[in-house]
N, CA and C of each residue as an Amber inpcrd file, in Angstrom:
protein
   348
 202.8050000 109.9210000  57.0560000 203.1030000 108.6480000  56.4030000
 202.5400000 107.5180000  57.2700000 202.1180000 106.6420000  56.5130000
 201.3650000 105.2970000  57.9600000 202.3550000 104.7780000  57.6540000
 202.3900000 103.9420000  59.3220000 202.8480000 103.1280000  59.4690000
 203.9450000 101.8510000  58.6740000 204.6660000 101.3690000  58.8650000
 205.4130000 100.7060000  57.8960000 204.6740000  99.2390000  58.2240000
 203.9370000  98.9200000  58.9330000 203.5790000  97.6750000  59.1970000
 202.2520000  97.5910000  58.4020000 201.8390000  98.9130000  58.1620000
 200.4880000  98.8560000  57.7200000 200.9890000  99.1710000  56.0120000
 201.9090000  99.8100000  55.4580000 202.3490000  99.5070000  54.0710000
 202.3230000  97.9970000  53.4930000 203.0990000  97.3940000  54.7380000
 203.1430000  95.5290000  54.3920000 202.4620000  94.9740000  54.3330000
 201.2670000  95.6950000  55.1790000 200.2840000  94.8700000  55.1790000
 199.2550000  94.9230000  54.3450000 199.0610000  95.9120000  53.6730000
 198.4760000  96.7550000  52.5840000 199.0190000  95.5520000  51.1560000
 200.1670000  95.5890000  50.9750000 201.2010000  94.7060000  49.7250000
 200.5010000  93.5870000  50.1000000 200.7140000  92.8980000  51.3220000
 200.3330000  91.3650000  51.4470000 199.6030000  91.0170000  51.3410000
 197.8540000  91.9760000  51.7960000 197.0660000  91.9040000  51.2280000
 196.4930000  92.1100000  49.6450000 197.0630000  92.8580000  49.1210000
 197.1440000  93.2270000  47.4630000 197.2920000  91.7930000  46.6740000
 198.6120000  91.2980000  46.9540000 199.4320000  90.4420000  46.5770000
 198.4930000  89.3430000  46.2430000 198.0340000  88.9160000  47.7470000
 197.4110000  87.8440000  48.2070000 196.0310000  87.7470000  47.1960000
 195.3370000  88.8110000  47.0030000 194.1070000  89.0270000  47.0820000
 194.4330000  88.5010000  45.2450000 195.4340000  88.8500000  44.4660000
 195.5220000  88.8860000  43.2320000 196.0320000  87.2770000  43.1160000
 196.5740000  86.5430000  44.3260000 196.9050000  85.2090000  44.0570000
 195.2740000  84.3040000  43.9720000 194.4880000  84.9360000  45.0260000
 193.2840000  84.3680000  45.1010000 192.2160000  83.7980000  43.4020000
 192.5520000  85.3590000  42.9450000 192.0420000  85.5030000  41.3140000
 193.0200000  84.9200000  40.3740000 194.3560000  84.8380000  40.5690000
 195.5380000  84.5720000  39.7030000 196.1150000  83.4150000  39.7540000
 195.9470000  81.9560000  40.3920000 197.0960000  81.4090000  41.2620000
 198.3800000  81.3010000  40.4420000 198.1740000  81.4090000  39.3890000
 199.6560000  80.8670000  38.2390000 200.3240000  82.0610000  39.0820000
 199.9840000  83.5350000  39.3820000 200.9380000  84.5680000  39.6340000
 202.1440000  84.2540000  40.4660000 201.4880000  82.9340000  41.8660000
 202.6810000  82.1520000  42.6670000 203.0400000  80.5970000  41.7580000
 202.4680000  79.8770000  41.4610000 202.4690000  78.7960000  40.7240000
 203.6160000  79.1840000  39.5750000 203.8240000  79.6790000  38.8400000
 204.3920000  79.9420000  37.6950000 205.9660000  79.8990000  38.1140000
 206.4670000  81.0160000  38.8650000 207.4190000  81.5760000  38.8360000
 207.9680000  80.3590000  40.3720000 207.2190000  79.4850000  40.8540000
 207.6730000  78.6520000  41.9880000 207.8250000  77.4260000  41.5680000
 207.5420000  77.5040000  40.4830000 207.9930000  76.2060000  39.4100000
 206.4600000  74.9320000  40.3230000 205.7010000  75.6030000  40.5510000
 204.6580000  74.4820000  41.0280000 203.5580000  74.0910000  40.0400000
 202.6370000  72.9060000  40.1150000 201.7750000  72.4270000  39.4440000
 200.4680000  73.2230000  39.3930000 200.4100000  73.5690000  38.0870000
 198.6260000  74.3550000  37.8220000 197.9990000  73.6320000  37.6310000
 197.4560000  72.6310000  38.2680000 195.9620000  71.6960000  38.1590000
 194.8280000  72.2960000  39.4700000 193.8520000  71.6380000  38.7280000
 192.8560000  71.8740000  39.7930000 193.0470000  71.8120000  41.4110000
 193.9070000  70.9520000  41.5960000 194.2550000  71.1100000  43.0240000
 195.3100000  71.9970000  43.5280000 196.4470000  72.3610000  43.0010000
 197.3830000  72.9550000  43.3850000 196.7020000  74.5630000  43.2950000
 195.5080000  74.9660000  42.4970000 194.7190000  75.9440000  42.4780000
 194.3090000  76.4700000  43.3480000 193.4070000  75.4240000  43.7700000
 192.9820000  75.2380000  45.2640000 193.6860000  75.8740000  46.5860000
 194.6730000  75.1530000  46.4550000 195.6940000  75.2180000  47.5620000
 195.9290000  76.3830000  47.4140000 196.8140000  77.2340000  46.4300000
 197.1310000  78.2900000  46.4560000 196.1800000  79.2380000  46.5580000
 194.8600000  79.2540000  46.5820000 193.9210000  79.8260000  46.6140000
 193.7500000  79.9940000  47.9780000 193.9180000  79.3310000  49.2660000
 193.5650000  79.2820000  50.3360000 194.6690000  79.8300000  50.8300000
 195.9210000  79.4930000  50.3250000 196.9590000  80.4390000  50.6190000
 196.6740000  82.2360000  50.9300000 196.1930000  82.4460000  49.4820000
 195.6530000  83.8740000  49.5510000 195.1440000  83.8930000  50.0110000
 193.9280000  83.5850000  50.3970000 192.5220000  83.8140000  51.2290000
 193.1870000  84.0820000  52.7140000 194.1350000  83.0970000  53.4280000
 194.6230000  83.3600000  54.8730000 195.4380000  84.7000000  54.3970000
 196.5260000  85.0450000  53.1530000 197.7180000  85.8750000  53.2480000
 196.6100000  86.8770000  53.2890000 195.7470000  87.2870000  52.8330000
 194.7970000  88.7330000  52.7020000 194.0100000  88.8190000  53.8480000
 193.4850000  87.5410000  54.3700000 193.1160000  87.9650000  55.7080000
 194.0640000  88.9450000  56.8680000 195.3600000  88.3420000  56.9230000
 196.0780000  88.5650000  57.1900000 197.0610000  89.8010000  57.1400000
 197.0040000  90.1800000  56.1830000 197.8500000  91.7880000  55.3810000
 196.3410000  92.6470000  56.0140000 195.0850000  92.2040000  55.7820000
 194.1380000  93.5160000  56.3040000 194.2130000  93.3960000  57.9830000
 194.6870000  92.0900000  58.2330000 194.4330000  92.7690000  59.7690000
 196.2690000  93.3960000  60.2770000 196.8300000  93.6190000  59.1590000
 197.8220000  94.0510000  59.6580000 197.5850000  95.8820000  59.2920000
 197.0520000  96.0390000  58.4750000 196.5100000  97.4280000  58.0780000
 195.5220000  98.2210000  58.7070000 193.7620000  97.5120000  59.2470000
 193.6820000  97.5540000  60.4710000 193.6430000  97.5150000  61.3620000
 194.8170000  96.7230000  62.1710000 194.8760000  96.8230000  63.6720000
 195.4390000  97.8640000  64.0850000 194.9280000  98.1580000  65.3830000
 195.5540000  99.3580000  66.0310000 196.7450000  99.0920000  66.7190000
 197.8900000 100.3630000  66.5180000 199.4110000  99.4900000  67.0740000
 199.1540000  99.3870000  68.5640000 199.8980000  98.3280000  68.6120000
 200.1020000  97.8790000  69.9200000 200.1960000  96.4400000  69.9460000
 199.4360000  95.4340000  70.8340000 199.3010000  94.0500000  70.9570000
 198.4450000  93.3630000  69.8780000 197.2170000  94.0740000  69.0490000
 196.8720000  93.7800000  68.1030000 197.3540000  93.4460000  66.9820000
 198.3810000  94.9180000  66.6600000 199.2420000  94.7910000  65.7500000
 200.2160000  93.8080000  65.4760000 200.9390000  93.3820000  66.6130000
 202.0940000  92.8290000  66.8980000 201.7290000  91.3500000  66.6970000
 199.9700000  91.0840000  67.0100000 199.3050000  89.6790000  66.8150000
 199.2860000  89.4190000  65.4170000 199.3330000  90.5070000  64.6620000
 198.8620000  90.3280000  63.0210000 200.4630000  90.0740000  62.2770000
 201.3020000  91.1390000  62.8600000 202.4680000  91.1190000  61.9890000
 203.0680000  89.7370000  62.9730000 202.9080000  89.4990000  63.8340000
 203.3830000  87.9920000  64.0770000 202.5160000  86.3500000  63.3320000
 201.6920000  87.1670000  63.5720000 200.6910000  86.0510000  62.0030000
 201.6240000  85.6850000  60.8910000 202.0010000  86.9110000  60.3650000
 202.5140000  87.6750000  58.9190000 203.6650000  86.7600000  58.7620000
 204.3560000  86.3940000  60.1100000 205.8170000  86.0110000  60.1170000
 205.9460000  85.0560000  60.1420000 204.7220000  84.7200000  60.9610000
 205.0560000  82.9940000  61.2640000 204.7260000  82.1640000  59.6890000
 203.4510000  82.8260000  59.1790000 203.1600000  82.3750000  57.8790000
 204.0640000  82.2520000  56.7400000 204.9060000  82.9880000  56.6950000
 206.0780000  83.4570000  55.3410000 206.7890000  81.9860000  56.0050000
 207.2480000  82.4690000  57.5040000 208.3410000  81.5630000  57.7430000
 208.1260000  79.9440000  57.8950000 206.6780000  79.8400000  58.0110000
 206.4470000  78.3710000  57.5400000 206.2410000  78.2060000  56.5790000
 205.6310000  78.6530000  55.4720000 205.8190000  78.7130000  54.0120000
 206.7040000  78.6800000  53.6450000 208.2860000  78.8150000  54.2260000
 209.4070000  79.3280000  53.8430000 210.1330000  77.7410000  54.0270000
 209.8210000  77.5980000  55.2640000 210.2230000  76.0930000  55.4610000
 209.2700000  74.8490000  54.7430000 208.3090000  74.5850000  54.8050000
 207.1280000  73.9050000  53.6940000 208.2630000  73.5740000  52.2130000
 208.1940000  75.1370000  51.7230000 208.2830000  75.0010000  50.0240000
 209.8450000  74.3330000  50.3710000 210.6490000  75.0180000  51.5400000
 211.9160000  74.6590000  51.5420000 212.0240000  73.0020000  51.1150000
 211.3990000  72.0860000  51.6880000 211.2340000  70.6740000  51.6100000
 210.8260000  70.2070000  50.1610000 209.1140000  70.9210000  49.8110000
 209.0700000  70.8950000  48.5700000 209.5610000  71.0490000  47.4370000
 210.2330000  71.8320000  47.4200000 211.1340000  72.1490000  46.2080000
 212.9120000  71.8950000  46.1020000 212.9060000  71.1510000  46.7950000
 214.4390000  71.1580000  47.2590000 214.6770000  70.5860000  45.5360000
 216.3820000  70.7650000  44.9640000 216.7330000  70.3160000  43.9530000
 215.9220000  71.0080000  42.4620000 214.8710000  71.7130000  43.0250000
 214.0750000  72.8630000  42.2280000 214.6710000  73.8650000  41.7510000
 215.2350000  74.3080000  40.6160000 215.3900000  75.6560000  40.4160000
 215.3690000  76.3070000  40.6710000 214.1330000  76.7150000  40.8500000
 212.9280000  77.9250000  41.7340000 213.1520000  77.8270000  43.0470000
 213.8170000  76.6140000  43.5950000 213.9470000  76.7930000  45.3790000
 214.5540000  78.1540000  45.8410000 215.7390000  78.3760000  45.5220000
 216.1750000  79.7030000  46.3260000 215.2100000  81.1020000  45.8420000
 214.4580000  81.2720000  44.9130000 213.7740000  82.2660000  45.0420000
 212.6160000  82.5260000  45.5990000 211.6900000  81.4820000  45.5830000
 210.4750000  80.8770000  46.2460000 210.6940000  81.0620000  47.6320000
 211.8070000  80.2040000  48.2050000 212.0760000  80.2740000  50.0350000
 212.6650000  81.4530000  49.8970000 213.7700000  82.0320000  49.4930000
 214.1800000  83.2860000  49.7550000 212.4640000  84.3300000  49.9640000
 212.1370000  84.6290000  48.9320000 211.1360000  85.4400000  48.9750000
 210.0870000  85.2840000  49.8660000 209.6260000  84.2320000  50.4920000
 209.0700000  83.9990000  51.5290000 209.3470000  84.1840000  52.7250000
 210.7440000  83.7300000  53.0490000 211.6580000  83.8470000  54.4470000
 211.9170000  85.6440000  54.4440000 212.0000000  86.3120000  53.4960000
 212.6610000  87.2600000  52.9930000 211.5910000  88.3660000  53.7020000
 210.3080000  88.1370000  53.0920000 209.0500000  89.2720000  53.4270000
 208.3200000  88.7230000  55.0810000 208.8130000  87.5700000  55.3720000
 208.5290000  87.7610000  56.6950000 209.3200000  88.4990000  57.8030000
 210.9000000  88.8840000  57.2760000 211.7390000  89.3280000  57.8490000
 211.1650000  91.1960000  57.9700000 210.7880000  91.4370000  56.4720000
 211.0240000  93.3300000  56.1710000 209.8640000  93.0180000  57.2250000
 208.6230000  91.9960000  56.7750000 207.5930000  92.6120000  57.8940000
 207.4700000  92.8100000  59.5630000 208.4050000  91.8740000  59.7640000
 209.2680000  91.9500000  61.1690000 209.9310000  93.4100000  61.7130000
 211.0070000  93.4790000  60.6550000 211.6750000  94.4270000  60.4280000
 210.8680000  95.8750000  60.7740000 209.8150000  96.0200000  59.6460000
 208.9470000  97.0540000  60.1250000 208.0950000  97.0210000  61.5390000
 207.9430000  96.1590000  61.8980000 206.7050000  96.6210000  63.4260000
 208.3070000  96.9390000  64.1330000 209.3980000  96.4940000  64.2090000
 210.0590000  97.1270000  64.9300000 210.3560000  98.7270000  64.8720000
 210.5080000  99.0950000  63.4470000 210.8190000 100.2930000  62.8670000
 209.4940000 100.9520000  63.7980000 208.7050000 100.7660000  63.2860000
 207.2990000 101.3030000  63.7730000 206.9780000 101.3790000  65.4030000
 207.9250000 100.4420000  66.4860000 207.9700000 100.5220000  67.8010000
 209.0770000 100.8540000  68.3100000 209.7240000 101.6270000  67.8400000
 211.1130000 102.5950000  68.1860000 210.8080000 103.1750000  69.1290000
């Protein structure tokens, strides 16, 4: 079985890579604006989250790894805080920050699992 850091990172990259082609896929359900710019934005979003999920898939474990899935974390968890501001009084706030704060945690979660 690989790695659990490299499963996450595998998803994050997936994810990401389909926000790149998709943006409504995050836009929609985060209650955010689909115009040409908010496109944009979310577009670059993906572009770093997939950079990011592949170098968590190939790095080799150790300090590499730990550089990528700390990427992974810091990203969710500033995204997490960002939308937190943005969306406050939003509907969509607790699922948006939850789910952000949320997948930086499992991916945390896993490099530890994975350095037992």
């Amino acid at each position: 079985m690989p790695a659990l850091t490299v499963l996450t990172g595998a998803a994050t990259a997936a994810y990401s890579a389909a926000l790149v082609a998709r943006p409504q896929l995050l836009q929609r359900p985060a209650g955010l604006a689909r115009n040409r710019d908010a496109r944009t934005l979310t577009r670059l979003v993906g572009v770093r989250d997939t950079a990011i999920g592949l170098a968590m898939v190939l790095a080799p474990a150790g300090p590499a790894r730990r550089a990528a899935v700390g990427a992974r974390v810091a990203s969710d968890w500033g995204d997490a805080a960002v939308l937190g501001v943005a969306l406050r009084g939003r509907g969509t706030w607790g699922k948006t920050v939850g789910f952000a704060a949320l997948w930086g945690a499992v991916c945390l979660a896993a490099l530890r699992y994975d350095e037992r």
